[in-house]
C-alpha positions in Angstrom: -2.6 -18.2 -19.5 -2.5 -14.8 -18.5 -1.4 -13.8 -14.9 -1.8 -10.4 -12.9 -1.7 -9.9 -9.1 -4.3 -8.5 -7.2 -4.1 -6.4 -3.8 -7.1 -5.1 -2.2 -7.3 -0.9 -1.9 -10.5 -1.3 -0.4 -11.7 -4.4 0.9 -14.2 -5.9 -1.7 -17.7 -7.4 -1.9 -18.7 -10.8 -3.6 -21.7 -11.7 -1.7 -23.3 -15.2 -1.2 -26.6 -17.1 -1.4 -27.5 -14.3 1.9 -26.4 -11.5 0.5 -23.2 -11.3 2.6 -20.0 -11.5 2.1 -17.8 -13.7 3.6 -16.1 -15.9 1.0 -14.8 -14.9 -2.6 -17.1 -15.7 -5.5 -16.1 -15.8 -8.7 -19.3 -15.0 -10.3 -19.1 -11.1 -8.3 -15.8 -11.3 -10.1 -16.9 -11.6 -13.5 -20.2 -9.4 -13.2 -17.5 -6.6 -12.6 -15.4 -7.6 -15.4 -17.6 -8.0 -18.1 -19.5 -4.5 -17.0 -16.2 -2.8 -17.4 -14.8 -4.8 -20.4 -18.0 -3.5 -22.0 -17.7 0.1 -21.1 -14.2 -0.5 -22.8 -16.0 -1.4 -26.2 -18.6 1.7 -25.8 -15.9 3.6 -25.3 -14.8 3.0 -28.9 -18.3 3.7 -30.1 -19.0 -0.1 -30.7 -21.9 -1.4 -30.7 -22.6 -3.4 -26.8 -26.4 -5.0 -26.3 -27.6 -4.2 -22.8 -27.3 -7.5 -21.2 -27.2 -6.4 -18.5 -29.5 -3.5 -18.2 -32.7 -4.2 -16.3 -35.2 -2.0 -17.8 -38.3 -2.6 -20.3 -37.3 -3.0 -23.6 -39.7 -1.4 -25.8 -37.0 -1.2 -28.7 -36.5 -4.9 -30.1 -32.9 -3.8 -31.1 -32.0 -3.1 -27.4 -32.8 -6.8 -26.2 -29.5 -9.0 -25.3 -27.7 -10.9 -28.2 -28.5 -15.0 -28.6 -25.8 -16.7 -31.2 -28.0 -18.0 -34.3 -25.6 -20.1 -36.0 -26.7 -19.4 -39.4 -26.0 -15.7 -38.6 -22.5 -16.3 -36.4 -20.8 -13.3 -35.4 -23.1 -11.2 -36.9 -25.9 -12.4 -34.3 -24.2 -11.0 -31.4 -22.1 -8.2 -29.7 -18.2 -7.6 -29.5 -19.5 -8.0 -25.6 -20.9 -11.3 -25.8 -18.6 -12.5 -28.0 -15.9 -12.3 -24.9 -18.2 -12.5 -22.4 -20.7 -15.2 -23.6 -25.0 -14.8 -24.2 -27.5 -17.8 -25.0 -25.8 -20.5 -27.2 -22.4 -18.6 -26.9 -19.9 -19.6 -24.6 -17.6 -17.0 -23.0 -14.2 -16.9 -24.9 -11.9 -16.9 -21.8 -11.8 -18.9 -18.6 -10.7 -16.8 -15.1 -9.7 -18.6 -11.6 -8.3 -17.7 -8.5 -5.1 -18.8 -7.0 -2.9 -18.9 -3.6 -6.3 -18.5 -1.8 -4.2 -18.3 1.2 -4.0 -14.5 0.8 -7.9 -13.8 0.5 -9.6 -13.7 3.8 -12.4 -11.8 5.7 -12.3 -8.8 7.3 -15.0 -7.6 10.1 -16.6 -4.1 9.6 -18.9 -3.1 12.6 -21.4 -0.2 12.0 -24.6 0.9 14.3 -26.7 2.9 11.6 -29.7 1.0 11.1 -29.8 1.6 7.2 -26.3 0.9 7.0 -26.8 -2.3 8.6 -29.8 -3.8 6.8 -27.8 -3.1 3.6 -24.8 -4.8 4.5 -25.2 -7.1 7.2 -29.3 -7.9 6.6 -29.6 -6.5 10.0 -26.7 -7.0 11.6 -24.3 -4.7 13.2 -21.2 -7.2 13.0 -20.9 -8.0 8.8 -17.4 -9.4 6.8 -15.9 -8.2 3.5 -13.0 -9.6 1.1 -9.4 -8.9 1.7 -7.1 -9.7 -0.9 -3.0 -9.3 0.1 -1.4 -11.4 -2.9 -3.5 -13.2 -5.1 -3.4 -14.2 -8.6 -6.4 -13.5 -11.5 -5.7 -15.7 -14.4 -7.4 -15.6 -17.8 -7.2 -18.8 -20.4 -8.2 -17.1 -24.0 -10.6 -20.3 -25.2 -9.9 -19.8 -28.9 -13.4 -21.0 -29.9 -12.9 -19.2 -33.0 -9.4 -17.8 -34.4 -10.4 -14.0 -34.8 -6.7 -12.4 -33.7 -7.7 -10.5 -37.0 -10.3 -9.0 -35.7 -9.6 -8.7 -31.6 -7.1 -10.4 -30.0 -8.4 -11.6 -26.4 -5.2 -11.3 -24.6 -4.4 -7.4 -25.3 -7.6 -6.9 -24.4 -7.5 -8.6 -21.0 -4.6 -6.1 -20.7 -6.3 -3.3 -21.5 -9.5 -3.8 -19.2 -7.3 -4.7 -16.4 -5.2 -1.3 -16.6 -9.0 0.3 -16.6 -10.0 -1.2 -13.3 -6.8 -0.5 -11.6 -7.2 3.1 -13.1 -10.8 3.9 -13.1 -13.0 0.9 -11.5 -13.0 -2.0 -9.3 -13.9 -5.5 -8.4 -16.8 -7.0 -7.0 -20.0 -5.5 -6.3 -21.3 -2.7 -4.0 -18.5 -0.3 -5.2 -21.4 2.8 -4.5 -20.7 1.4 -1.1 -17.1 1.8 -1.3 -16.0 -1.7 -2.0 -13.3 -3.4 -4.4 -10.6 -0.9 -5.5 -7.6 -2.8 -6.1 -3.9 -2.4 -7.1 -3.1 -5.0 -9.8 0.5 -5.8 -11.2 1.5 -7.8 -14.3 -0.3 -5.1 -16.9 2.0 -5.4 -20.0 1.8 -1.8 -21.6 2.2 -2.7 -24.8 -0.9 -5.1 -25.0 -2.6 -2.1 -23.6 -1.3 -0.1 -26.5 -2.2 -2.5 -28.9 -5.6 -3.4 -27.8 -6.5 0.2 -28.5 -5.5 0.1 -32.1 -7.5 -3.0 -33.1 -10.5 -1.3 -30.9 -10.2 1.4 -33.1 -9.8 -0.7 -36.4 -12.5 -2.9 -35.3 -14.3 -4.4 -38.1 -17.7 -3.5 -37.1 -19.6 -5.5 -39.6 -18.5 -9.1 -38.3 -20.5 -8.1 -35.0 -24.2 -6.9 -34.7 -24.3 -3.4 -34.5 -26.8 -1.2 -33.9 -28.5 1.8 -32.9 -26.6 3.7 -30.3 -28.8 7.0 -30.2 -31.5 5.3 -28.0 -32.5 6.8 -24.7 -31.8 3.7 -23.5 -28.5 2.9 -24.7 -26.8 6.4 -23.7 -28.4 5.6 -19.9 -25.3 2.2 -20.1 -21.9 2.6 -19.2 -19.2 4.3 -21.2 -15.5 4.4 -19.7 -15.0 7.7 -21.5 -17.4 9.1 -19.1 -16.0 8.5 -15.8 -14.0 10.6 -13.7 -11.4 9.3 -10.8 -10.7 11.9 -8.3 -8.0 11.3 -5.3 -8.5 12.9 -2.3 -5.7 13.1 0.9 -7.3 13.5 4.6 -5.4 16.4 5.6 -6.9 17.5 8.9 -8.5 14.4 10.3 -10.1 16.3 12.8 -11.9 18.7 11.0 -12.4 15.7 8.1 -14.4 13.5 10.6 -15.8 16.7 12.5 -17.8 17.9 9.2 -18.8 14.3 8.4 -20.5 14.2 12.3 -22.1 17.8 11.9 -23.6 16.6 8.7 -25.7 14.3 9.7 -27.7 15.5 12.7 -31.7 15.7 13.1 -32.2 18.8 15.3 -29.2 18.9 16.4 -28.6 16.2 17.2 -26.0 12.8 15.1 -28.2 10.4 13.6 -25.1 8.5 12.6 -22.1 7.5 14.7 -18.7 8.6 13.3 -15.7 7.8 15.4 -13.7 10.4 15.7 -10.8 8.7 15.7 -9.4 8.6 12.0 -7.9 4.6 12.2 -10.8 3.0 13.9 -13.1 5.2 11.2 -10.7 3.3 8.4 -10.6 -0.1 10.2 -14.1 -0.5 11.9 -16.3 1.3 9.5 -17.5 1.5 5.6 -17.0 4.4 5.9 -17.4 5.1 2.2 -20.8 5.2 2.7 -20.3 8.2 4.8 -18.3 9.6 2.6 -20.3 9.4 -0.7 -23.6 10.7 1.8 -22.2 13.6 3.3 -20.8 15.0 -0.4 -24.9 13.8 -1.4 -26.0 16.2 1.7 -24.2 19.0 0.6 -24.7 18.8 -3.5 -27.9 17.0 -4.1 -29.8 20.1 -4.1 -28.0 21.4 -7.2 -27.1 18.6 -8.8 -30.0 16.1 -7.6 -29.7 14.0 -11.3 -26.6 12.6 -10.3 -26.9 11.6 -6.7 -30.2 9.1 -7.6 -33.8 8.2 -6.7 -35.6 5.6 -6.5 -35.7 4.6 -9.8 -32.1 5.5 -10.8 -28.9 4.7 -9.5 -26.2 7.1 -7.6 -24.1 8.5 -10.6 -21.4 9.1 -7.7 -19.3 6.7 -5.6 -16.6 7.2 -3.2 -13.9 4.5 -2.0 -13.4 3.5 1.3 -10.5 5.3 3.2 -7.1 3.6 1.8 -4.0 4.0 3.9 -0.7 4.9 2.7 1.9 5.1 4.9 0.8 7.1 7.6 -1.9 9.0 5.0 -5.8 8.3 4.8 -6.5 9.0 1.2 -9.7 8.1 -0.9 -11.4 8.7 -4.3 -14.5 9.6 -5.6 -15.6 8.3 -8.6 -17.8 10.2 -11.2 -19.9 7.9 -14.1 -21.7 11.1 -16.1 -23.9 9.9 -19.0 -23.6 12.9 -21.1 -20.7 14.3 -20.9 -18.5 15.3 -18.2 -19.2 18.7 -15.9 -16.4 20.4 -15.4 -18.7 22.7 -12.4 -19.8 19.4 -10.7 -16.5 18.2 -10.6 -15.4 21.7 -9.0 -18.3 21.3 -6.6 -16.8 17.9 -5.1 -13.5 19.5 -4.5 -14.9 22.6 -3.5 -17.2 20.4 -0.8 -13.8 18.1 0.6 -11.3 21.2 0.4 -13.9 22.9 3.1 -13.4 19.6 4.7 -10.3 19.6 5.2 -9.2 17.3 2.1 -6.7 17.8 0.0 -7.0 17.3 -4.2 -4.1 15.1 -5.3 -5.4 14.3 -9.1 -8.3 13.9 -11.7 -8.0 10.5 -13.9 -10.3 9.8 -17.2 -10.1 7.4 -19.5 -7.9 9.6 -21.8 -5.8 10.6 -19.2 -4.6 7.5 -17.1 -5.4 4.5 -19.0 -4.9 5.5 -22.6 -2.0 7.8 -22.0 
């Protein structure tokens, strides 16, 4: 069994049968892990089938693995091999424990889109707190393939990622499910890189990666952490406020005091929305439509001390924009934020 502690940054989102979120469930959990244990595995240039990718496939190659037995490992992804497909079971088990420390936490917010998003309507709506829990993983051994990739470094390694460079949960656009996690043993971490990068490609399917397609699904290597600290709360809340106005006058309500904007509100919404109203016009790709997803995410507010800090995630598809990345801390700088640190992939989890 392998055992890690989990504090909530942000409070997170699991959802229920009605879309809310007022209990823990598991399933959330795993969406989020598999989604970034297989942005791990891109991130190697290995081959990942888009299970979970929506679209029309029009490329045979693209559809989701199914285990043929007379094929075995060669019939499906590195990804479903960990994670499980049709006829395939999933090669590790994950629970909760010392429930105790999970409970909800009310958010309260007036905006009428904000509302029908998150509370289907109503103004009053719960997320997940998480003080002191424990997230354990029990490898399954169906198969003994430590030659090839051994499960438990690379639990390691994709749990040093989402403290690093992701979250838990779902709704993270929203600003949901950045944790803190302890227990991360840095030399798994290390060696779960190596075999990644040994990998013995041919055991697994593999196969075209220079679809349209397949560069649209997530690769680690292409996001981008950046930590912000509120400086001048006043003039922090103040531009948020002047932002959104229709004639001159707020369409959304933003307290403006700083804690009951960090305990009351998502108020990562507003974050990731006012930094959307100032660079969509010259970077409109990234910020979404209604066909595409938001390329650009920003925590809640997370309190340390007696600082309100957040951070603003970046999931390029290309490659990294060294003048959009300027942009964002061009855009919080002029509202009165101050840039603390950039982490990638590279530099935070591998180094």
């Amino acid at each position: 069994m392998i055992d890690f502690k989990v504090k909530s940054l942000t409070p997170i989102w699991s959802g229920d049968i009605e879309g809310k979120s007022e209990r823990l469930r598991q399933t959330s959990i795993v969406g989020s892990l598999r989604y970034f244990g297989e942005a791990i595995l891109r991130g190697f240039d290995i081959y990942i089938c888009p299970i979970v990718y929506n679209g029309d496939y029009k490329d045979n190659s693209l559809k989701k693995c199914i285990y043929k037995k007379e094929k075995h490992l060669s019939s499906i992804c590195a990804g479903c091999y960990i994670w499980g497909t049709t006829n395939w079971q999933k090669q590790v088990r994950i629970s909760f424990d010392n429930y105790s420390s999970i409970s909800p936490t009310n958010f309260q917010d007036n905006n009428r889109w904000i509302s029908e998003v998150l509370g289907k309507g109503n103004i009053n709506f719960k997320a997940i707190w998480i003080t002191n829990a424990s997230i354990s993983f029990i490898p399954l051994n169906t198969y003994n393939t430590e030659d090839i990739l051994d499960t438990e470094n690379y639990i390691h390694l994709l749990m040093k990622t989402i403290k690093e460079l992701g979250h838990i949960g779902a709704k993270a656009r929203a600003g949901f499910g950045f944790v803190d996690i302890e227990g991360i043993d840095e030399q798994k971490v290390k060696k779960s890189i190596g075999e990644l990068k040994s990998l013995r490609r041919n055991i697994f399917r593999d196969e075209n990666k220079n679809n349209d397609i397949y560069r649209m699904l997530s690769n680690i290597r292409m996001f981008v952490r950046l930590d912000f600290k509120i400086q001048d709360t006043n003039k922090f809340l103040g531009s948020l406020s002047n932002t959104f106005t229709f004639k001159g006058r707020p369409t959304m309500r933003i307290p403006r005091d700083i804690n009951e904007f960090y305990l009351k509100i998502p108020n990562g919404f507003y974050i990731k929305y006012f930094l959307r109203k100032k660079l969509k016009r010259d970077y409109p790709y990234m910020f979404g439509s209604k066909s595409n997803g938001s390329l650009v995410y920003s925590s809640h507010i997370i309190k340390e001390g007696n600082d309100y800090k957040f951070r603003v995630i970046i999931e390029f598809q290309e490659r990294l924009r060294s003048d959009f990345v300027s942009a964002i801390k061009t855009t919080l700088a002029q509202a009165g934020c101050i840039f603390e640190k950039e982490v990638t992939f590279e530099k935070g989890v591998l180094s």
